[in-house]
C-alpha positions as CSV (number, residue, x, y, z in Angstrom):
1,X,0.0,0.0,0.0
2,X,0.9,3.4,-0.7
3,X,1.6,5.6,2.4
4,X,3.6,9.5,1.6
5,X,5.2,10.1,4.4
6,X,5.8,14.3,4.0
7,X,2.9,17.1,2.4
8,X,5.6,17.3,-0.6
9,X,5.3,13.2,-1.4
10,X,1.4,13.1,-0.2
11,X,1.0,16.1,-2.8
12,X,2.9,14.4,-6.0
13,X,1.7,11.2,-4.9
14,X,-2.9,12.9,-5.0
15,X,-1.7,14.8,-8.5
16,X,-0.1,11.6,-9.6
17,X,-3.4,9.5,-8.4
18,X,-5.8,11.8,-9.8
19,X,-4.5,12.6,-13.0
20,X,-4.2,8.8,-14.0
21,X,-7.2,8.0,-12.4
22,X,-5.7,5.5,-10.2
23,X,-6.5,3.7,-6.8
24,X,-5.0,6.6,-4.2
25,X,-4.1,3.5,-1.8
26,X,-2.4,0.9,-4.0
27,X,-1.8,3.2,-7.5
28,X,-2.6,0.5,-9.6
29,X,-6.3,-0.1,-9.5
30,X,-8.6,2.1,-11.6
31,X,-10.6,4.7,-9.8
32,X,-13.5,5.5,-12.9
33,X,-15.3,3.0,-14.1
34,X,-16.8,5.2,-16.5
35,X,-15.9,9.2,-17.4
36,X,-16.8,10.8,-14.4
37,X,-18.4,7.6,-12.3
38,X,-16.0,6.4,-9.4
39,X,-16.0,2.7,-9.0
40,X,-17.4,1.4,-6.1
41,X,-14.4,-0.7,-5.1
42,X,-10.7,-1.0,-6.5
43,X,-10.3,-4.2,-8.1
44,X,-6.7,-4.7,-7.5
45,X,-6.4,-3.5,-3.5
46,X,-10.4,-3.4,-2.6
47,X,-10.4,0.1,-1.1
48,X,-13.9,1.0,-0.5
49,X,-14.9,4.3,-2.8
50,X,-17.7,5.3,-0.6
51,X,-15.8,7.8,1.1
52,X,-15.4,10.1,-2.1
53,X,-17.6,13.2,-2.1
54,X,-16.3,15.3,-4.6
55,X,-19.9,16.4,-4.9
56,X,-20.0,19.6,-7.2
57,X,-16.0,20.1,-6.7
58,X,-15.1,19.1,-10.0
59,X,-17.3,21.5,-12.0
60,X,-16.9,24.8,-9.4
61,X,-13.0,24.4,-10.3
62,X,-13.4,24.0,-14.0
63,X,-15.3,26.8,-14.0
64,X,-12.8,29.0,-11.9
65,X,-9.9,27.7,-13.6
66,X,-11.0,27.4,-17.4
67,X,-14.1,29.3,-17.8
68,X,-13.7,32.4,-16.5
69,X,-10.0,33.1,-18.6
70,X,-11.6,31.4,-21.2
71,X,-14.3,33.9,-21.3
72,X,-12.2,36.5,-20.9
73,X,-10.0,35.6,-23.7
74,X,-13.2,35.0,-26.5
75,X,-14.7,38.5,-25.1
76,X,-11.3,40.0,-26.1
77,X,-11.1,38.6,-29.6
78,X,-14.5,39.8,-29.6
79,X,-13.9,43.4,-28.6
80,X,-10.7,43.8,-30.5
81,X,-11.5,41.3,-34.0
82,X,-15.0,41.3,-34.2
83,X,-15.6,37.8,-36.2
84,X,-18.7,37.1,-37.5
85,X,-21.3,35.2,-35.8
86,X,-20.4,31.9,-37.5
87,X,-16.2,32.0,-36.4
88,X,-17.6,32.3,-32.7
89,X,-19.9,29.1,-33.4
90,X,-16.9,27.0,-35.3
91,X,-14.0,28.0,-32.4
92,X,-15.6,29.5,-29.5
93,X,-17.8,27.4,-28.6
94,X,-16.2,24.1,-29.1
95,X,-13.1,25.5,-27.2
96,X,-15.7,26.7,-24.3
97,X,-17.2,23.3,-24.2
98,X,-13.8,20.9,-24.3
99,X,-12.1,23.4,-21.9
100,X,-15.0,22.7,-19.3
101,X,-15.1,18.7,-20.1
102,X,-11.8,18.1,-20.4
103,X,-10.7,19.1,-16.9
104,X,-13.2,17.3,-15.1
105,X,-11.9,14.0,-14.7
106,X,-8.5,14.3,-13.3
107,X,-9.9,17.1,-10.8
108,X,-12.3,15.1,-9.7
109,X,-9.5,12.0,-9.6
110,X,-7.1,14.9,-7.5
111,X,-10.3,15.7,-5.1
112,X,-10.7,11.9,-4.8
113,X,-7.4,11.0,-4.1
114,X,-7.0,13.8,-1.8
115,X,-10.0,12.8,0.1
116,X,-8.3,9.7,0.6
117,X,-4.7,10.4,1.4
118,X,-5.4,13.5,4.0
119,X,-8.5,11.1,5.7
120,X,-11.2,13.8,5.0
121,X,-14.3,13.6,6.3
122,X,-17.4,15.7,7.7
123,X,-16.8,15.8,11.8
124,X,-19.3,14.0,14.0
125,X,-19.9,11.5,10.5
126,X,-18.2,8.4,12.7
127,X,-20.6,6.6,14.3
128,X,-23.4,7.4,11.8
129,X,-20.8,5.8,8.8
130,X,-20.3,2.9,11.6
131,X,-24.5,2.5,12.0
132,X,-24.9,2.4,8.2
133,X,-22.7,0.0,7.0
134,X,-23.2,-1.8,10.3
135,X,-19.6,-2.0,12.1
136,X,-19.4,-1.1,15.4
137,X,-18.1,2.4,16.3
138,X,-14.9,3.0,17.5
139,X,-13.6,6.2,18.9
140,X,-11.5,7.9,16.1
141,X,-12.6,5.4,13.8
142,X,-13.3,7.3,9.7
143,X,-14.5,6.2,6.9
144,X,-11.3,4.6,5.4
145,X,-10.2,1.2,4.7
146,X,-6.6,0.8,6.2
């Protein structure tokens, strides 16, 4: 099993995880089993995927990172070219589109992964986890497979 030991290996090791879209415990399982859709279980190591939550993560930062400068960028060639309806139809919005899509996948595989390695979880979510897959609680007990 994978284990970083420092914040610079943990960090390398969620980019590394997330971008390939591999187990963040073992690095060899695959975490989608479709293009956004996290498998339930890894089939190499058997990490249990319920943990991941990257709820609306995925799209917030592909809008904050693409969108807006992409915007920004097509309102300028806009301002300064003006191009006639159909350029904006053939480049702009097919560059819009892709440079939303594109991202989603490994930044939802780096929130994954980074769930996973830094043990996140909602406080107080213990024994309630414990109740519904039916384990016992323990004190300090999370979500995570070790």
């Amino acid at each position: 099993m994978i284990s970083p030991e420092n914040d610079g290996e943990k960090f390398r090791w969620i980019l590394k995880a997330g971008w390939k879209g591999l187990c963040p415990r073992c690095g060899k399982g695959h975490m989608f089993t479709s293009w956004l859709k996290v498998t339930k279980t890894c089939e190499v190591c058997g990490l249990d995927y319920r943990f991941a939550a990257p709820d609306d993560g995925p799209a917030f930062f592909s809008l904050c990172i693409v969108a807006f400068p992409l915007t920004f960028l097509l309102v300028w060639i806009e301002v300064a070219y003006n191009p006639p309806l159909w350029i904006h139809l053939v480049t702009s919005f097919p560059i819009m589109i892709l440079g939303c899509l594109l991202p989603l996948r490994p930044i939802k595989g780096w929130l994954v992964a980074s769930q996973y390695v830094n043990r996140a979880q909602e406080a107080g979510t213990g024994k309630l986890w414990a109740k519904l897959h039916e384990r016992p609680p323990e004190e300090g007990a999370s979500n995570f497979d070790d």
